[in-house]
C-alpha positions as CSV (number, residue, x, y, z in Angstrom):
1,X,-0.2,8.4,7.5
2,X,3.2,9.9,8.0
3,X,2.1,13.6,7.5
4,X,-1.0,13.8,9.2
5,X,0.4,11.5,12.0
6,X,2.5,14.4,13.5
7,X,2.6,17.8,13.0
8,X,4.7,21.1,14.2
9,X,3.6,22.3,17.6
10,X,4.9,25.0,20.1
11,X,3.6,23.7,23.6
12,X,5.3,23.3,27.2
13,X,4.8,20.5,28.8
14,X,1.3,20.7,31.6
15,X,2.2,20.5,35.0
16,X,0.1,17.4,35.7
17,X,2.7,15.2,33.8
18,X,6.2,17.3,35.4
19,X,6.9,14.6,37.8
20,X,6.4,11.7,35.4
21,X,10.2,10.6,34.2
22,X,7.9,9.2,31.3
23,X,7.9,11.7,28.0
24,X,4.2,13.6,28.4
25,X,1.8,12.2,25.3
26,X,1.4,16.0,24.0
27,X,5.5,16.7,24.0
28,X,6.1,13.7,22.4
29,X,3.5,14.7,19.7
30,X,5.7,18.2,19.4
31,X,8.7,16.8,19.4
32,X,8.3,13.9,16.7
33,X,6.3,16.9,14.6
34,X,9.0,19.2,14.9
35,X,11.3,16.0,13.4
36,X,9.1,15.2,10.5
37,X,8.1,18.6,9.4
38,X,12.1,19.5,9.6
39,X,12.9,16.6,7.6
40,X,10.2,16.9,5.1
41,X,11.9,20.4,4.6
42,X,15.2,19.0,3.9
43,X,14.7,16.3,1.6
44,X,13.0,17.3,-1.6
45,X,12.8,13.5,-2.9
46,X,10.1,13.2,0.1
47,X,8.2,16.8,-1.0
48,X,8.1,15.3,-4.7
49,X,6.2,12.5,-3.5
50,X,9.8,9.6,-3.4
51,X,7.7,6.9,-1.7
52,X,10.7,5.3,-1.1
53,X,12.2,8.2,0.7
54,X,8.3,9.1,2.8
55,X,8.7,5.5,4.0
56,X,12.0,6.0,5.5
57,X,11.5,8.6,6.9
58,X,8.3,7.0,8.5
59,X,9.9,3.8,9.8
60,X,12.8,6.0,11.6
61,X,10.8,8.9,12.7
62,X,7.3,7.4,13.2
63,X,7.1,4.1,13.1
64,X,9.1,3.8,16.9
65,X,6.1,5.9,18.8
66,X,3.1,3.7,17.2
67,X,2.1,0.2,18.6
68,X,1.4,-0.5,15.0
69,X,0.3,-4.1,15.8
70,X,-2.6,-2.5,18.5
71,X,-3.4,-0.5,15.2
72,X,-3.9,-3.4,12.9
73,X,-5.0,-5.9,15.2
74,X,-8.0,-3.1,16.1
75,X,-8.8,-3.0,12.5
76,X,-8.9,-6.1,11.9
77,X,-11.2,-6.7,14.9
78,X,-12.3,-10.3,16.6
79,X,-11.0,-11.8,13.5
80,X,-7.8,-10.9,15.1
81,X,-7.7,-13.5,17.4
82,X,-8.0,-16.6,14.6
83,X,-4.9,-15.2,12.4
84,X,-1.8,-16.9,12.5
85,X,1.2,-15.3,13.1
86,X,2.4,-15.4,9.6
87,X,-0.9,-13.8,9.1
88,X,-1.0,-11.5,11.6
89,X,3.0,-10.1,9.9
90,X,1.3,-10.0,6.6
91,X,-1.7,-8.1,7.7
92,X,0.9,-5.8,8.9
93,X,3.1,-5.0,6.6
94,X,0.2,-4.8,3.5
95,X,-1.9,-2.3,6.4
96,X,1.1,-0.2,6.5
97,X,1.9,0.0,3.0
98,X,-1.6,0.7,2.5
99,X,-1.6,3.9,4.9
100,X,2.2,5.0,3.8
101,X,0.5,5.2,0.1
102,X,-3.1,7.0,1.4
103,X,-1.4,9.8,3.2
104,X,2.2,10.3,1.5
105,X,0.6,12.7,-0.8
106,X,-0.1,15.1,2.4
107,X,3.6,15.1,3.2
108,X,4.3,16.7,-0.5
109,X,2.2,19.6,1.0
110,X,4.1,21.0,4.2
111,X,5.0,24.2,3.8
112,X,4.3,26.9,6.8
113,X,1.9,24.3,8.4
114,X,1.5,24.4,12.1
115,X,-0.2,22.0,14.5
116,X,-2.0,23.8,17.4
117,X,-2.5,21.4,20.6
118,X,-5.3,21.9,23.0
119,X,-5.0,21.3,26.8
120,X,-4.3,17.6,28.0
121,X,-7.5,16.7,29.7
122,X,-6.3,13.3,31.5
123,X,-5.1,12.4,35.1
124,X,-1.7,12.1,35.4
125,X,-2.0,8.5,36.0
126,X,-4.1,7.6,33.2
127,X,-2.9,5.0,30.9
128,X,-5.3,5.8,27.8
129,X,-5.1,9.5,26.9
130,X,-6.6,11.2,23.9
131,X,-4.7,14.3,22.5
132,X,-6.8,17.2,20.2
133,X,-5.5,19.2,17.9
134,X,-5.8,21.3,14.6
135,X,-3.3,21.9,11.9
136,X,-3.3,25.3,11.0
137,X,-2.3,26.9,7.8
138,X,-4.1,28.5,4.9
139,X,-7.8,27.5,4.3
140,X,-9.3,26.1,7.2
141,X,-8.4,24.1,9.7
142,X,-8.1,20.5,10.1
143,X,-9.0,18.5,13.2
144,X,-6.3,16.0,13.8
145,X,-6.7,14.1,17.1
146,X,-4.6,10.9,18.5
147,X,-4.9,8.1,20.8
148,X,-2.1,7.2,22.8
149,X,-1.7,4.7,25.5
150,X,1.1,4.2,27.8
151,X,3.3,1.4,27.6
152,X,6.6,0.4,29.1
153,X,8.7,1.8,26.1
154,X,7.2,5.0,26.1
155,X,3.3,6.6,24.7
156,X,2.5,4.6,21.5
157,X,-0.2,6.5,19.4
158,X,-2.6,3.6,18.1
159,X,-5.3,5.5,16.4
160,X,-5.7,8.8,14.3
161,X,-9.0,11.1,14.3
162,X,-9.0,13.2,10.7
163,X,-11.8,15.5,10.4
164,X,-14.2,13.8,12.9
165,X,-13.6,10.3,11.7
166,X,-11.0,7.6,13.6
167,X,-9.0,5.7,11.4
168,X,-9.4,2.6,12.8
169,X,-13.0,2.2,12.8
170,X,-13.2,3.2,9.0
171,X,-11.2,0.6,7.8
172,X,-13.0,-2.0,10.5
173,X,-15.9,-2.2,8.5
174,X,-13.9,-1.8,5.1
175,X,-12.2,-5.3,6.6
176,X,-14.9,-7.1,8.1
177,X,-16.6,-7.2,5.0
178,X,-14.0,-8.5,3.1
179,X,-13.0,-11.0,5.9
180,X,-17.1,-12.0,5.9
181,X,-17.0,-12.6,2.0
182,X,-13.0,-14.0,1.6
183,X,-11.3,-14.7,5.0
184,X,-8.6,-13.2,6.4
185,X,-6.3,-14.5,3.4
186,X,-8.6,-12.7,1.0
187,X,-8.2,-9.5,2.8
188,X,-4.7,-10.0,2.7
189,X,-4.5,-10.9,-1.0
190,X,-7.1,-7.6,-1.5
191,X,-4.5,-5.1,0.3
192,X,-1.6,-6.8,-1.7
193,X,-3.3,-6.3,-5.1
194,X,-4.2,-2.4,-3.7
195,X,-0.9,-1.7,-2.9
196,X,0.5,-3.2,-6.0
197,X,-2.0,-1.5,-8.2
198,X,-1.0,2.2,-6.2
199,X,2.7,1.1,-6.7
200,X,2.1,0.4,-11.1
201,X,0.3,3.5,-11.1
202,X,2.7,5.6,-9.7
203,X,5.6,4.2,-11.6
């Protein structure tokens, strides 16, 4: 999640979002990119794969521009609505581990990576906004697309589109089935036992 959620970019802000005292969704995208990919270059702990040191740098660089509860709660679906919230903190905490251990092995891989943004197509108004883009580097390139909605704290990106397919809507159906067969505390025992089984493999 942390690599592919941001990415380098070189793009001015568009006109439409000038008079908004609000941080446009594409130039936040930059400038958090420009963050991550500069730390990733720093710290060699996080390019040899230091999950410890990828979910720091997450939590302090990513972590504040994602309404990671949106995220989950999407996942999760209608079942959403019946979790307690000690279940809802669980769910949380085992998603994110989850997604910190699926896509730290990207980070291991920036080298001269760059993410090309295309043209905001949104009113400058609109609350929702969806912002395309391809990371370019050697072999071809990847389509890496974000949704962001605005809140009072800023644009919070709450889903992720890799290569055509939305984040959020894969691991719905991964978690509705489990929820159908186990509840929502057998989901939660399921990602515990994932991310312990990722964490004793690793070691």
């Amino acid at each position: 999640m942390a690599a592919v959620l941001f990415s380098a970019a070189a793009l001015a802000w568009p006109r439409a979002w000038a008079a908004d005292p609000m941080e446009a969704p594409d130039a936040l995208i930059q400038r958090v990119a420009n963050e991550v990919f500069e730390a990733v270059k720093r710290d060699p702990a996080i390019r040899s794969g230091d999950l410890g040191r990828i979910t720091a740098l997450v939590d302090t660089k990513l972590m504040p521009h994602v309404d990671f509860e949106r995220m989950t709660a999407s996942a999760v679906g209608r079942f959403w609505r019946q979790a307690t919230p000690e279940q809802r903190q669980r769910l949380m905490a085992e998603f994110k581990t989850l997604l910190v251990r699926t896509y730290s092995g990207a980070l291991t891989q920036i080298t001269d990576q760059t993410l090309v943004i295309r043209p905001l197509r949104s009113a400058p108004d609109a609350n929702e906004v969806v912002v395309r883009s391809e990371i370019r580097g050697k072999g071809d390139p990847i389509q890496l697309d974000y949704r962001l909605a605005r809140t009072p704290q800023g644009w919070k990106v709450y889903d992720l589109n890799v290569l055509g397919v939305w984040l959020v809507d894969t691991y719905r159906t991964q978690f509705a089935q489990e929820i159908n067969a186990r509840g929502l505390d057998g989901l939660i025992q399921t990602l515990s036992e994932r991310n312990r089984s990722a964490h004793a493999s690793r070691s």
